[in-house]
N, C-alpha and C positions, 0 to 999 in steps of 0.2 A: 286182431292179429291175423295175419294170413298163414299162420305156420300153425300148426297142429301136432301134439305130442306123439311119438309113435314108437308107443311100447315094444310091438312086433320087433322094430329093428334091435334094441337090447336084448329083447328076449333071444333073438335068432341070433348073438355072440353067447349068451348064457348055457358054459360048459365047466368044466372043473381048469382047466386049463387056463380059464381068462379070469375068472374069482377077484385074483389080484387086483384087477382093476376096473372089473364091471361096474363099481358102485359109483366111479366117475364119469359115467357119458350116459348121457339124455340124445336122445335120437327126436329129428324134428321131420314133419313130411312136408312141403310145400306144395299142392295139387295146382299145376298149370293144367292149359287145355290139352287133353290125351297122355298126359304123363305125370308124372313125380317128380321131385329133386328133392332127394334125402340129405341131411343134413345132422351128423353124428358130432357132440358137442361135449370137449372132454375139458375139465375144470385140474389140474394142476397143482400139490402146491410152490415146488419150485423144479428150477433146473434141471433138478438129478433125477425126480420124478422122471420128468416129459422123456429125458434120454433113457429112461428105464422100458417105459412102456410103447412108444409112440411106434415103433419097430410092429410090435405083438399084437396091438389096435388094430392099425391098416392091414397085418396082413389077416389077423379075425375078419375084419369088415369084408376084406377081397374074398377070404374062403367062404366066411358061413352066413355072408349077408349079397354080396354084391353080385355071387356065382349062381342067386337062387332067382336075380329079376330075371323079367323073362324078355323087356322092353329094353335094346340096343342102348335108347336114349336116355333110360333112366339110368343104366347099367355106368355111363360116360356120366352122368348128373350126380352123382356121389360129395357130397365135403365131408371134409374130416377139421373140425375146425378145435387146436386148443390154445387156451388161454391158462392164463396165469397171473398173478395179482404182484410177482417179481418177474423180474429185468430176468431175459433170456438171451445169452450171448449172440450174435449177429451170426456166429460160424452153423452155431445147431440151428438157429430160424432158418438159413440156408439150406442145412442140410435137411431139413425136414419138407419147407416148401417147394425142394427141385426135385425132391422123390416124386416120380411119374406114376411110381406103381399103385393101381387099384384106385385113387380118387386126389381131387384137389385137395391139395392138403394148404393150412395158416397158422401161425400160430401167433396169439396177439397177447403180448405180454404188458406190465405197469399197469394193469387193469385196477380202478377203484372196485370197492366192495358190491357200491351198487351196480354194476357193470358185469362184474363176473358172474359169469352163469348165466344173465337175465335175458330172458329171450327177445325182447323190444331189442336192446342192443345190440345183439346179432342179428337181429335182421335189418335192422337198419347197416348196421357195418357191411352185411356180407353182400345186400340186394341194393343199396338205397344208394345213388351218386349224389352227395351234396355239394355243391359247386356255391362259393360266395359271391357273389358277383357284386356288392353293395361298394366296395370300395372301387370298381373297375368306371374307366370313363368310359361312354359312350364313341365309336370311332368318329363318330359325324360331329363328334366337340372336341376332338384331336387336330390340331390346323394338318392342309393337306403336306405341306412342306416336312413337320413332321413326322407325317406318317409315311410321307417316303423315306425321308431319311433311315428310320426303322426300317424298314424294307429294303434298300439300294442305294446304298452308299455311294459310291460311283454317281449316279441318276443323280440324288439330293444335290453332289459337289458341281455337275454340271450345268442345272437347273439354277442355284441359286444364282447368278451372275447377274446382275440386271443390265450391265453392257451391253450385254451381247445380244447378237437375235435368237430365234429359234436356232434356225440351222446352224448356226457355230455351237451352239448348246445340243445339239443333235452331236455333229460332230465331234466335239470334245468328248461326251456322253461312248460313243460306239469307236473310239480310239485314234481320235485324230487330235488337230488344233484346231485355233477358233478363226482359223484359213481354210478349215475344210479339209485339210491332208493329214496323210497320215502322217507320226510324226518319225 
């Protein structure tokens, strides 16, 4: 794993004030070259939770964790990632991921059991782009006719003609007839 536990950032929320909810977030470090990207990972168990605490988190993380780097880049490198193993309404995923303030925030809810909490998972989810490409055709085994077509419609309808010559197919193509004029 490329991620690393890192107590420090817990510790450095750990007040009387935050109790309530300290026992749910594990703090991850991910050491790139000259920097850090922290990664603050809170476990949920539903709805009423996440809109109880999610407020009191970010702004803990902003005062007593994020005001103490001393690096621009790591300070802008912040996630606040929470999950939940229930459906979280689309309005609070919203409101929670458009808050600007102090760090990227997600919140990834219908999590199975093995998923929640586990660190392979979030870093796969938060860092890893998986792209399928096994069902895509190659464009070079796409005939060219339709891959214009896809592309310019117009083009495809002028093109296909087999009447005509080029240039009436030009013509018709750039807004004329198959006289050459416009029409």
């Amino acid at each position: 794993m490329s991620f690393e536990a890192y107590k420090q950032g817990v510790e450095a929320l750990n007040n009387k004030d935050n109790e309530n909810w300290l026992s749910l977030i594990t703090c991850w470090i991910k050491k790139v070259a000259g920097y850090n990207i922290y990664i603050f990972q809170v476990v949920v168990d539903n709805e009423s939770m996440l809109e109880e605490y999610y407020d009191s988190i970010a702004s803990a993380i902003a005062i007593e964790f994020q005001t103490k780097l001393e690096l621009v880049i790591e300070r802008w490198n912040i996630y606040l990632i929470f999950e939940c193993q229930n459906r979280i309404t689309e309005e609070l995923k919203e409101k929670i991921e458009q808050d600007k303030y102090s760090s990227r925030k997600m919140v990834w809810d219908s999590l199975n059991e093995y998923d929640l909490g586990n660190e392979e998972y979030l870093e796969n989810r938060l860092l890893y782009l998986h792209i399928d490409v096994s069902n895509r055709i190659p464009k070079e085994k796409i005939p060219l006719l339709d891959q214009i077509k896809s592309i310019d419609l117009d083009l495809f309808y002028a093109i296909r003609d087999i009447d005509q010559n080029v240039d009436q197919k030009v013509a018709i193509y750039l807004g004329g007839n198959s006289n050459g004029q416009k029409d």
